[in-house]
C-alpha positions in Angstrom: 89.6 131.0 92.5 87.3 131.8 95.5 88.2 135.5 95.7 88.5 135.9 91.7 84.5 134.3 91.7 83.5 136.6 94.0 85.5 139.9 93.5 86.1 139.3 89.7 84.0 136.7 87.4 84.9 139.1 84.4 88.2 137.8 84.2 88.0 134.4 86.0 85.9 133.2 83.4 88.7 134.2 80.6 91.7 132.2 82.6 93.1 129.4 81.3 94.1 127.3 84.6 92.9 123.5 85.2 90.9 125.0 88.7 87.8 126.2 86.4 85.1 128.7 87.1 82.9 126.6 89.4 86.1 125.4 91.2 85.0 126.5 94.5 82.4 123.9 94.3 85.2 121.6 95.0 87.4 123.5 96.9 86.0 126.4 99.0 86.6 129.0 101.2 84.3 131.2 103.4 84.8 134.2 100.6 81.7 135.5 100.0 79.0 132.5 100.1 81.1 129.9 98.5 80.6 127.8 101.2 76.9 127.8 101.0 77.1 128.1 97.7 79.2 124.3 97.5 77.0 122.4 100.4 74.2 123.3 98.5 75.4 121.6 95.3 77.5 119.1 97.2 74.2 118.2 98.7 71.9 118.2 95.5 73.7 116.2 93.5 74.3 113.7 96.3 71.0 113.3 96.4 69.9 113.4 93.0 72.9 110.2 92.8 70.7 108.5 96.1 67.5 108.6 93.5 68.6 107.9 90.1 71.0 104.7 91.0 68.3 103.0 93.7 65.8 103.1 90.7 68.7 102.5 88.4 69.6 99.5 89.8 66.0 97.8 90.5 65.4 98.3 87.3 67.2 96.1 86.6 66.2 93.4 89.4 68.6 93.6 91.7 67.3 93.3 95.3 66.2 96.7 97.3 68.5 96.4 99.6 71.3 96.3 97.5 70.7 99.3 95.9 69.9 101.0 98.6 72.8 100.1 100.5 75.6 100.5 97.6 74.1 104.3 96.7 73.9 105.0 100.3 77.8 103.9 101.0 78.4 105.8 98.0 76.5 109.1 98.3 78.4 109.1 101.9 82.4 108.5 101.1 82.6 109.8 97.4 83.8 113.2 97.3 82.1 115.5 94.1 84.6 114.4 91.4 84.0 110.8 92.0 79.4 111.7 92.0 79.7 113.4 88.9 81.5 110.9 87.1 79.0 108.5 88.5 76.4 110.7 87.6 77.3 110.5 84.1 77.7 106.9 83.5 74.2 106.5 85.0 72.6 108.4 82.8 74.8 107.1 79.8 73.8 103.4 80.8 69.6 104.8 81.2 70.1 106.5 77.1 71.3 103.4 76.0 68.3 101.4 77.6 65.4 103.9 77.2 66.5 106.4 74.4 65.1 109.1 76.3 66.7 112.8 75.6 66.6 113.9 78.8 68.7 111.3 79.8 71.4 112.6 77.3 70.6 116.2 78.0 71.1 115.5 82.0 74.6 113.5 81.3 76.3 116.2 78.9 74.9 118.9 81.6 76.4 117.4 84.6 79.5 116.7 83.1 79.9 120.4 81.3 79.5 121.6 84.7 82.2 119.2 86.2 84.6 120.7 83.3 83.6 124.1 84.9 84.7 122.9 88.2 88.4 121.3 87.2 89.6 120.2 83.9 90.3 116.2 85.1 86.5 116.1 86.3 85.4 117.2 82.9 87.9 115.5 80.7 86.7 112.1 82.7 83.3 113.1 82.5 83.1 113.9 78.8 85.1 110.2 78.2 81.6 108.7 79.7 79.7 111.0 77.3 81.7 110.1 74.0 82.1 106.6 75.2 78.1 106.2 75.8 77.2 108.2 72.3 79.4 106.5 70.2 78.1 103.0 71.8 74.2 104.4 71.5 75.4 105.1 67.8 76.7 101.8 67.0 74.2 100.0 68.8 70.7 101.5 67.0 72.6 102.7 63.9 69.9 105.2 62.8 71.1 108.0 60.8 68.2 110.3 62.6 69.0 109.5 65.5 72.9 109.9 65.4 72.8 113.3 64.1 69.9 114.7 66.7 72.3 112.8 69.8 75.1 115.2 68.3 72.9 117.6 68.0 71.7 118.1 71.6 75.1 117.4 72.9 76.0 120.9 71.1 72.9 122.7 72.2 73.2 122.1 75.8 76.7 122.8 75.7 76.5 125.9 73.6 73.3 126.8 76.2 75.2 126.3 79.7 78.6 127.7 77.9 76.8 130.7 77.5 75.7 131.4 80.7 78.5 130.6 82.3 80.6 132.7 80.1 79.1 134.8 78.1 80.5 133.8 74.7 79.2 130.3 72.5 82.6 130.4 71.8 84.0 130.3 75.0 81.7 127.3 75.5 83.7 125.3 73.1 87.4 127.0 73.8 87.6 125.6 77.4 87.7 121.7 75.9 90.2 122.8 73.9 92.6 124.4 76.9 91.8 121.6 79.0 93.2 118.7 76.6 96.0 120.9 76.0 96.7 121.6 79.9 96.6 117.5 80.3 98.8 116.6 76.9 101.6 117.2 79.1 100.4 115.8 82.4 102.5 112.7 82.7 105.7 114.2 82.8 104.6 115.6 86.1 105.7 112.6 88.0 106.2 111.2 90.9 107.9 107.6 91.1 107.4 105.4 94.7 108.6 101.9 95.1 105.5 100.1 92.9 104.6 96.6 93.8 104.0 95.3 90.2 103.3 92.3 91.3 100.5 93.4 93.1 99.4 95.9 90.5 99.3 93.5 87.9 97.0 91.6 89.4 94.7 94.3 90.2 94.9 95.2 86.5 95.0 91.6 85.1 91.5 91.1 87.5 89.7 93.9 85.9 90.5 93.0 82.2 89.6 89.5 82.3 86.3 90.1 84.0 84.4 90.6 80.3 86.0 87.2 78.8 84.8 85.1 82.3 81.4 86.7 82.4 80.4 87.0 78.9 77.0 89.0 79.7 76.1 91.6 77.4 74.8 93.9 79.6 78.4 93.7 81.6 80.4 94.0 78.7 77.9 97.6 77.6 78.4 99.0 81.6 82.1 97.7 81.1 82.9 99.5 77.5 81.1 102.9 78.7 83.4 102.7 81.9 86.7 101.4 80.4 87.4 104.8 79.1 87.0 106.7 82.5 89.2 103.9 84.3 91.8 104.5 82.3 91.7 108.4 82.7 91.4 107.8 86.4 94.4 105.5 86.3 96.8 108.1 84.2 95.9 110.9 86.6 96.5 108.6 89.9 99.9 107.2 88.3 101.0 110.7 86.7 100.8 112.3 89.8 101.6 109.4 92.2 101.7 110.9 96.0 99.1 109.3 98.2 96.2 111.5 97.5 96.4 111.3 93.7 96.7 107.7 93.8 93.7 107.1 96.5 91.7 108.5 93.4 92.2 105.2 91.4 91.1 103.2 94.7 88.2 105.2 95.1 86.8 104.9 91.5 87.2 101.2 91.6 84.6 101.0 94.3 82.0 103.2 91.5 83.6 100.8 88.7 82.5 97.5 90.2 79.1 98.9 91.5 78.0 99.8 88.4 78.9 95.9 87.1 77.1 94.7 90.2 73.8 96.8 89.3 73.8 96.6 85.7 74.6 93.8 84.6 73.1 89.9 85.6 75.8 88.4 86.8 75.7 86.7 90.6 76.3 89.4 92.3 79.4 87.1 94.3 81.2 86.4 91.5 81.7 89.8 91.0 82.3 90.8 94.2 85.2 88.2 94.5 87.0 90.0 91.3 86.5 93.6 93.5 87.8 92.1 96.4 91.3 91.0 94.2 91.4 94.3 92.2 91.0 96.8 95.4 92.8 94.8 97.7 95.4 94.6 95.2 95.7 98.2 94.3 95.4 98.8 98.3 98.3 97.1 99.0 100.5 99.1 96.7 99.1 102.0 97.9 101.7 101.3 101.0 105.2 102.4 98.7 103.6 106.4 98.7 104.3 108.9 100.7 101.2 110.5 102.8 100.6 113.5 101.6 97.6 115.9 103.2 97.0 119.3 103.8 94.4 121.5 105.9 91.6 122.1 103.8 87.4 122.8 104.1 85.9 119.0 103.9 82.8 118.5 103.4 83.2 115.3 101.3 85.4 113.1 104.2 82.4 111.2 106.0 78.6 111.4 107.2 80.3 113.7 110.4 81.7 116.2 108.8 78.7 116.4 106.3 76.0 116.3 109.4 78.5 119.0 111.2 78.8 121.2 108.2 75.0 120.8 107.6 73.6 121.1 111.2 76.0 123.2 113.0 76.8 125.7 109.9 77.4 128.7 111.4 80.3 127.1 114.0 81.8 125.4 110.9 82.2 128.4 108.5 83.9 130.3 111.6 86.1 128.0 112.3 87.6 127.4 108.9 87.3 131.4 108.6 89.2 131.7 111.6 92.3 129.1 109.5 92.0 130.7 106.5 92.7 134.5 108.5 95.4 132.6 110.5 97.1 131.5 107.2 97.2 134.4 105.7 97.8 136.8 108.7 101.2 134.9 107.9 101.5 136.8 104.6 100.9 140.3 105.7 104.1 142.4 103.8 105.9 145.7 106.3 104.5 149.1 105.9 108.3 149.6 104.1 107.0 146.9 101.2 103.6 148.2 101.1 104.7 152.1 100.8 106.5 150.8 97.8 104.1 149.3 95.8 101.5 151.8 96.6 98.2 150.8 94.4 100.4 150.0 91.5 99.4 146.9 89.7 101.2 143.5 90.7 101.1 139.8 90.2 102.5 137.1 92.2 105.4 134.0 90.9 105.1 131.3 91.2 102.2 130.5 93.5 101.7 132.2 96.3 98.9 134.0 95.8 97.7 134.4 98.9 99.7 137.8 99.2 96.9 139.6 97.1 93.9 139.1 100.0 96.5 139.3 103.1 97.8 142.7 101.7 94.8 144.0 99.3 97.2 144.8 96.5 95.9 145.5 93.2 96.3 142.1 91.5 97.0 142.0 87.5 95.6 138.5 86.8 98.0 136.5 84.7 95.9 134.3 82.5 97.2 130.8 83.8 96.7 132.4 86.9 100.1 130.3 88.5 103.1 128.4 87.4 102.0 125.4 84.6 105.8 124.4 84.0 105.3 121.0 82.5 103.7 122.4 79.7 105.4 124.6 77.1 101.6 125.8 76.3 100.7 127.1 79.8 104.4 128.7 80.0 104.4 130.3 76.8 100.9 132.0 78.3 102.5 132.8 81.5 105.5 134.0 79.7 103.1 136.7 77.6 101.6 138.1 80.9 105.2 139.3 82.1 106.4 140.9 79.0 107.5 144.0 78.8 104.6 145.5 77.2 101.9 143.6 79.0 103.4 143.0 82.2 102.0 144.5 85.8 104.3 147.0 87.2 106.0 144.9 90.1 106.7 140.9 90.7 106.5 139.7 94.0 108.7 136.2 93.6 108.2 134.2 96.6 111.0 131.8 97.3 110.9 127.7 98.9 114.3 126.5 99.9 115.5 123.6 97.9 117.4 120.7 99.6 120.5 122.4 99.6 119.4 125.3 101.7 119.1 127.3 98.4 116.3 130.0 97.4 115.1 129.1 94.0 113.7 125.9 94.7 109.9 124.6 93.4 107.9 121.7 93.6 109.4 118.2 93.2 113.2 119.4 93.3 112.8 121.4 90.3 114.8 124.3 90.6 112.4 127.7 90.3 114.2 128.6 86.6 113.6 125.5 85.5 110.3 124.8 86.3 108.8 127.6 84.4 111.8 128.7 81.9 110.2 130.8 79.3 108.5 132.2 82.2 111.4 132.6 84.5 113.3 134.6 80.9 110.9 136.9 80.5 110.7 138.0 84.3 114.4 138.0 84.9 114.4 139.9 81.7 111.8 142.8 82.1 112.1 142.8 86.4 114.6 144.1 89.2 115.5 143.3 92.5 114.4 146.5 94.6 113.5 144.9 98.1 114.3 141.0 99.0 113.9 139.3 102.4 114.1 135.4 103.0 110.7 134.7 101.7 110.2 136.6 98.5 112.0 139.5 95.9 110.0 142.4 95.4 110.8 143.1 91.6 109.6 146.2 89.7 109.2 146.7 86.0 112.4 148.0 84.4 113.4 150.8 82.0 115.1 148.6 79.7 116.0 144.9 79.2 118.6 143.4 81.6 119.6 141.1 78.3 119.5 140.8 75.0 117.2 138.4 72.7 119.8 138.0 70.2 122.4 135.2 70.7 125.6 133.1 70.0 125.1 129.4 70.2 127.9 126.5 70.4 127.4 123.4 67.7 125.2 121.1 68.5 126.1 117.4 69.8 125.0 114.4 71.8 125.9 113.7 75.0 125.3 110.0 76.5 123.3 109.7 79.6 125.8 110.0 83.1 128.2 111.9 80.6 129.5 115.1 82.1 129.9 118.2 79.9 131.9 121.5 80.4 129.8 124.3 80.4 130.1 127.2 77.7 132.6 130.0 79.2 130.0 132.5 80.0 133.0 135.6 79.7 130.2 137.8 81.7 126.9 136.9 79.7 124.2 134.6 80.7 124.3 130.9 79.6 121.2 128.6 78.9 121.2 125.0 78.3 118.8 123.6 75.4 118.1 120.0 74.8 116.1 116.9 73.5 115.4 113.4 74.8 114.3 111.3 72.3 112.0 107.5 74.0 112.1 105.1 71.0 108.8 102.9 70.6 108.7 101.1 74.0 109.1 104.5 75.6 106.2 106.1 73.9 104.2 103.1 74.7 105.0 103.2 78.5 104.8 107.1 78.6 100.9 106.6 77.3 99.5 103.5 79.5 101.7 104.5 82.7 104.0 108.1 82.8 106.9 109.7 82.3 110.3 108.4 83.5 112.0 110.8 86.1 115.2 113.1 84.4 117.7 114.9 86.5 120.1 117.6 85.6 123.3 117.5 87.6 125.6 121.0 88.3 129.4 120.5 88.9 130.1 123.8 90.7 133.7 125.7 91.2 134.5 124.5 94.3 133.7 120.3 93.1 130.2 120.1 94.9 127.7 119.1 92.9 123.9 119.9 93.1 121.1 117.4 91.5 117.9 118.8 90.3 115.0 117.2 88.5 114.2 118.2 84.4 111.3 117.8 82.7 112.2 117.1 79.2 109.8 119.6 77.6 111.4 122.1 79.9 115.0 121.7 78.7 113.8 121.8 74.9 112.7 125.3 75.9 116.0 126.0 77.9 117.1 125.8 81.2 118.9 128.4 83.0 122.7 127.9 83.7 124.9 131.3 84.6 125.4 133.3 86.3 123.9 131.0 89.2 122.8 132.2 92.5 121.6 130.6 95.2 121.6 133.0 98.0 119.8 136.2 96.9 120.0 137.6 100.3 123.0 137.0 101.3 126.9 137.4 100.9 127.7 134.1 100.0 130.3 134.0 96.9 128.7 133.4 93.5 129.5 130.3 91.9 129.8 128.7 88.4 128.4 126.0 86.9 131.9 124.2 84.9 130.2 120.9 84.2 126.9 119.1 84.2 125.4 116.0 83.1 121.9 114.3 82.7 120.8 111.0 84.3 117.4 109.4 84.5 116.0 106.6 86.9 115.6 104.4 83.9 117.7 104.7 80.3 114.8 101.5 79.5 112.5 102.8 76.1 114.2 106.2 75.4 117.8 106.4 73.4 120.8 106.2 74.7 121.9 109.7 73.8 120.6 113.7 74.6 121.1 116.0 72.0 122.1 119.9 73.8 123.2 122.8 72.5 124.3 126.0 74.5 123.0 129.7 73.6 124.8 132.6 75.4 123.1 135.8 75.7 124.7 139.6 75.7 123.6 141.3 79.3 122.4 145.1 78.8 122.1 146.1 82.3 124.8 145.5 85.0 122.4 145.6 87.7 121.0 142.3 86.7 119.7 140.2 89.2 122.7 137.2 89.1 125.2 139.9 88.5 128.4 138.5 89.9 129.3 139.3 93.6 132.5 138.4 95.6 130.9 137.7 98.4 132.2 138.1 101.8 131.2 134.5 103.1 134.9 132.4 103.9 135.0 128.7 104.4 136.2 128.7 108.1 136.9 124.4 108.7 137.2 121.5 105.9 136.5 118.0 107.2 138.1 115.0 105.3 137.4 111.3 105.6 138.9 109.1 102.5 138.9 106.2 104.6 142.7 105.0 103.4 145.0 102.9 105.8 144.7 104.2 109.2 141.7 106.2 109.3 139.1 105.3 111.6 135.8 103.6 110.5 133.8 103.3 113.6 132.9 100.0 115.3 130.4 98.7 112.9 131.9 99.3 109.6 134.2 97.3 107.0 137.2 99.0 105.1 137.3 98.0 101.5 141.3 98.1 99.7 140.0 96.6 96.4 137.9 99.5 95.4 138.1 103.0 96.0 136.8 106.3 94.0 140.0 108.2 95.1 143.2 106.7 96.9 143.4 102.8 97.9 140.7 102.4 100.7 136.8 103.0 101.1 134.3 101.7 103.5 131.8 99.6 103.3 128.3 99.5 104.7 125.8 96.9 105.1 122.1 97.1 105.0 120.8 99.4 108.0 124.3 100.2 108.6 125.4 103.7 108.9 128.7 105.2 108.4 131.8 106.9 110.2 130.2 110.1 111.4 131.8 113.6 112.5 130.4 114.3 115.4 131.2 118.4 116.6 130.3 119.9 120.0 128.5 123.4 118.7 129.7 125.2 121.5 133.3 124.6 120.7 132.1 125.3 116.9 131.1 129.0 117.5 133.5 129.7 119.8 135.9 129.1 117.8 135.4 131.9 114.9 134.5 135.2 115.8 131.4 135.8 118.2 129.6 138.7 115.7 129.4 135.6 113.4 125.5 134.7 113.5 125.0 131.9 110.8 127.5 129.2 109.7 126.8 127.4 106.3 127.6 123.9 106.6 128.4 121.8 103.4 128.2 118.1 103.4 129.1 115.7 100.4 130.0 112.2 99.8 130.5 109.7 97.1 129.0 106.2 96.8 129.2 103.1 94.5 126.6 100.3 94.6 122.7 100.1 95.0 121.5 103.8 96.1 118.1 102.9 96.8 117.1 104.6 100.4 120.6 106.0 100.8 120.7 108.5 103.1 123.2 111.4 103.5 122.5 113.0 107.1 122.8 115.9 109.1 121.6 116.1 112.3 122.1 118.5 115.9 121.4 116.4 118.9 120.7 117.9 122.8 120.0 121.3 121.6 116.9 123.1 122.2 116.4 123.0 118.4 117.6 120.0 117.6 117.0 118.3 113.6 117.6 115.3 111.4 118.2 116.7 107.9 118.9 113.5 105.4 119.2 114.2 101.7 118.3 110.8 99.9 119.5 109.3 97.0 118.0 108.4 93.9 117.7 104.7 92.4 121.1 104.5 89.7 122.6 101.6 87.6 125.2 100.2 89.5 128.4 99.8 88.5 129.0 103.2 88.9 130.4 106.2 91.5 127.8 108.3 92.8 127.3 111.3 94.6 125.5 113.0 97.4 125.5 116.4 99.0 123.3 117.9 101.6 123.6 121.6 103.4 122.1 123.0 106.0 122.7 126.9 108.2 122.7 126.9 111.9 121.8 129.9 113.4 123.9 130.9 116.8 121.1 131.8 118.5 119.0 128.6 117.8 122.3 126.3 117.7 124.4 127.6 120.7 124.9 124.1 122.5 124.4 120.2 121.1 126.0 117.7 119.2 126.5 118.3 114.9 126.7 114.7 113.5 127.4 114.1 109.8 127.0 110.3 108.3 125.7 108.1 105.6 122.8 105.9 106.8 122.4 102.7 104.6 118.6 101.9 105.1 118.9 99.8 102.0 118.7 96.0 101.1 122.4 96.0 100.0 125.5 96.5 100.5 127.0 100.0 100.1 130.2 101.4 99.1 131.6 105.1 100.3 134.4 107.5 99.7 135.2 110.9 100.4 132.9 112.1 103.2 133.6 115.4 103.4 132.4 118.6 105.7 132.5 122.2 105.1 131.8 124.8 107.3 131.5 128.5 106.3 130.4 131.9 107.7 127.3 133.6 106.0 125.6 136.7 107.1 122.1 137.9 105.5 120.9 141.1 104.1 117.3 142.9 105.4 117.0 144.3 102.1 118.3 146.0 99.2 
């Protein structure tokens, strides 16, 4: 967004992406002067906050002090979202009191510019708006008045709209993409270890706070704020890593000092409900993940706003000097560049930092990245890689998924998946003329690689943890459709909380079994099945999917059954992408521990005879227990195949039956100069039922000459565990520069 605002505002303004125009305000780089450009605004509206809430607030007789002191610890920690929000409940709560048209005109301003800026400041902002008109309406019921408050509201809107883009209609067309960009927001979920307890009563200590008080003036600041809390709490909760969620505890700091300095209440009294509802929602905040990443901050603290402000010239250089290092990383070979040329090309899903590191000539895809959990922002994705529309070459970068594959995305979604329609249309219209290990240089083809047209199997239901043979593919490509249906309870949950997690489990040839997480809107528009490749650039044999099935954290509020239905489509050209390959890759070793009589357990472990997945004997782990391990000296590993070998592909896999919660399946090289600790965890499932785990990692000769491979379950759960069938399978690999 920072190089599109200063190389090209013609077509940033026309992009449909939840980063908006102004997004640079939020999030900026040293491009141009977007720097100055956001410490400017950062520090205008910071201080235009400072003004309007200490007069705000003694207005309404709270002590000088106070106010000063809350708007100063405010104006200091809260990052621009958070002062624009505020921004426009203060002027919301000054219309309602004074009836003054500025105040409105200010309030719909400041939050049409946070829409401008990202599509969750605006959406939150414009709840303050409605929430404030529609009370102002109800309260003075004036006809007049009503229709002039809509009125301006459509001016100023249509005014800034304008200017910003060009087009009235534009003005208006942006609240539309951003509600539709957000319908779908809550099935992109994440799901830590909640203390409901604790959250309850955060929750519980915010609602009751109206019925204890009874104060007019509280319940008015409490109505025109409900709205907003609620937003905040979806986004935090949809999105539930560490910084999403610190989003919620920040705006209950704004939510309770706008009840302290509106309304009449002792000032204590509400303090002790903040205390319960933030040290509440604190304390949960411990299940998540961290999750940060280097970015320009101008918003962390009174130092880094005094550095950026006093010392500006060091501070832009050195966050020029990451932003070169970063994408100094990017720079493609002369080979690459030669073929590309200055022919047009976009970049799938996200890495588009390859456009500035390399200077290519960048067709601008109107999402501008991947929006997979919504069929809306696919379908516009989908139209920018058609056939007809479509920039002349694909760069696809590729992530590694957890099994050491190439196709993987965020959250364990596999790349296909994540973006399907997407994914169809460039696997349809793109070749493979270059790949290396971090992207596939695709170019435009002649003609299709497969047809549109279709044969389709009968449709059926399927039961959650049911497995189902895959449609013969008899050399065609296979796609998997489906609905979940949630029953009332579900829909309920799905609106006050989120989405429950869904995964889509592959049965391969060979028995291993590979998990990946669905979003259910993105198996109604199908998910990819075969031909399946994980190793582009590679030799590794091809394999099948033969069976799958679909399991969820929680079958609670949704039906017990999925209805699918398989399409098979005719491939034109035989120099598709997944077109099958033999592969040269052999499997070299195959470990085996079934843990019947005799085997060895190791000295802390339990053999269990009364239960077994395969045979008559298991074992049995306790909590913080870990399991039999094979333990292989690497040395003795490489010397044993032949020494041009430079990779070995190790396959690990293993079944368990019991609680799976913080079940680890690990491998790990000890006393090596490279040594790791690779575990692949499990996901929470009903007992009562045989699980299964599988983890892969490649060892490089050069990097894995000497040490110690170890390969065992770790049990870092509260219960006991039962496990089968720990198995380890080594193969060679060898990888390919190019094609």
């Amino acid at each position: 967004m920072n190089y599109l605002f200063v190389h090209d505002y013609h077509t940033l303004k026309d992009l449909t992406f939840p980063i908006g125009v102004f997004g640079f305000l939020k999030i900026p780089t040293t491009e141009g002067n977007n720097f100055l450009l956001s410490l400017l605004f950062y520090s205008a509206i910071k201080l235009f906050f400072l003004y309007r809430f200490i007069r705000f607030s003694q207005s309404n007789g709270r002590s000088n002090f106070l106010s000063v002191f809350i708007a100063m610890i405010a104006a200091i920690f809260l990052k621009i979202d958070f002062l624009i929000v505020a921004i426009c409940a203060l002027q919301g709560l000054i219309l309602i009191d004074r009836k003054r048209w500025i105040d409105l005109v200010l309030m719909v301003a400041i939050a049409y510019i946070g829409l401008t800026i990202k599509s969750s400041i605006g959406i939150i902002s414009f709840s303050v708006v409605a929430t404030a008109c529609l009370y102002f309406i109800y309260r003075y019921r004036s006809v007049k008045k009503s229709v002039l408050l809509i009125a301006v509201t459509v001016v100023v809107i249509a005014i800034l709209g304008s200017l910003i883009y060009g087009s009235t209609q534009r003005a208006f067309i942006i609240f539309y993409e951003a509600f539709k960009m957000s319908s779908d927001y809550s099935a992109a979920t994440l799901h830590p270890d909640n203390d409901w307890n604790a959250l309850s009563i955060c929750i519980l200590s915010i609602l009751i706070s109206p019925f204890l008080f009874r104060s007019n003036r509280y319940n008015t600041a409490f109505i025109i704020l409900l709205p907003a809390l609620f937003l905040m709490w979806k986004h935090a909760m949809s999105r539930q890593e560490f910084g999403h969620a610190l989003f919620f505890f920040q705006f209950l700091f704004i939510f309770w000092a706008f009840m302290i300095c509106y309304s009449k209440v002792r000032v204590s009294s509400i303090l002790f409900l903040a205390f319960i509802s933030i040290f509440f929602f604190r304390s949960n905040l411990k299940q998540m993940d961290s999750w940060s990443k280097e970015k320009i901050e101008i918003t962390k603290g009174p130092n880094s706003f005094v550095k950026s402000v006093l010392d500006y010239s060091s501070y832009v250089a050195f966050y020029d000097s990451i932003s070169k290092s970063k994408i100094q990383k990017l720079e493609l070979d002369d080979e690459v560049l030669k073929l590309i040329g200055n022919r047009s090309i976009d970049i799938f899903p996200w890495q588009l930092a390859y456009i500035p590191a390399n200077n290519l000539n960048w067709r601008v895809r109107q999402n501008l990245q991947g929006g997979g959990y919504s069929k809306w922002l696919d379908q516009i994705s989908a139209n920018s890689f058609s056939y007809e529309s479509g920039p002349d070459f694909v760069l696809l970068n590729l992530s590694k998924d957890k099994y050491e594959g190439y196709f993987g995305a965020i959250d364990n979604i596999h790349l296909f998946h994540y973006s399907p329609l997407s994914a169809f249309e460039i696997l349809k219209n793109y070749e493979v003329i270059y790949s290396s290990e971090y992207f596939l240089l695709m170019e435009k083809r002649k003609i299709a690689s497969y047809s549109e047209e279709y044969t389709s199997s009968d449709k059926k239901e399927v039961q959650w943890n049911e497995w189902v043979k895959v449609m013969e593919d008899e050399g065609q490509i296979v796609k998997i459709y489906g609905d979940v249906k949630l029953n009332a309870i579900g829909k309920v949950k799905q609106f006050l909380y989120k989405s429950d997690q869904y995964f889509i489990e592959l049965m391969m040839e060979n028995g291993s079994i590979l998990e990946f997480r669905i979003d259910p809107s993105e198996l109604k528009r199908g998910l990819w099945l075969n031909p399946f490749d994980r190793f582009p650039q590679d030799d590794r044999f091809q394999e099948e999917i033969k069976m799958l099935r679909f399991t969820t954290m929680n079958s609670f509020g949704k039906n017990d059954r999925v209805s699918i239905q398989f399409k098979k489509y005719a491939i034109i050209d035989s120099d598709f992408l997944f077109s099958a390959k033999d592969g040269n890759s052999k499997v070299q070793k195959e470990y085996l521990n079934n843990f019947e009589e005799g085997t060895y357990l190791g000295k802390l472990n339990r053999s269990r005879t009364d239960i077994a997945f395969e045979g008559n004997g298991a074992q049995q782990l306790d909590p913080k227990d870990y399991s039999y391990t094979f333990r292989i000296e690497l040395d003795t590993l490489f010397d044993r195949y032949d020494s041009s070998m430079s990779h070995l592909f190790l396959e690990t896999e293993v079944r368990t039956f019991g609680s799976t919660d913080r079940v680890n399946l690990v491998i790990a090289v000890k006393n090596s100069r490279s040594e790791f600790w690779k575990p692949v965890k499990s996901h929470k499932r009903a007992n009562g039922q045989w699980n299964y785990l599988y983890n892969t990692k490649i060892l490089d000769r050069n990097d894995y000459r000497f040490g110690v491979l170890e390969i065992y379950v770790l049990n870092n759960g509260q219960n006991e565990l039962i496990i089968d069938n720990l198995k380890l399978r080594i193969s060679d690999v060898e990888f390919k520069n190019n094609r």
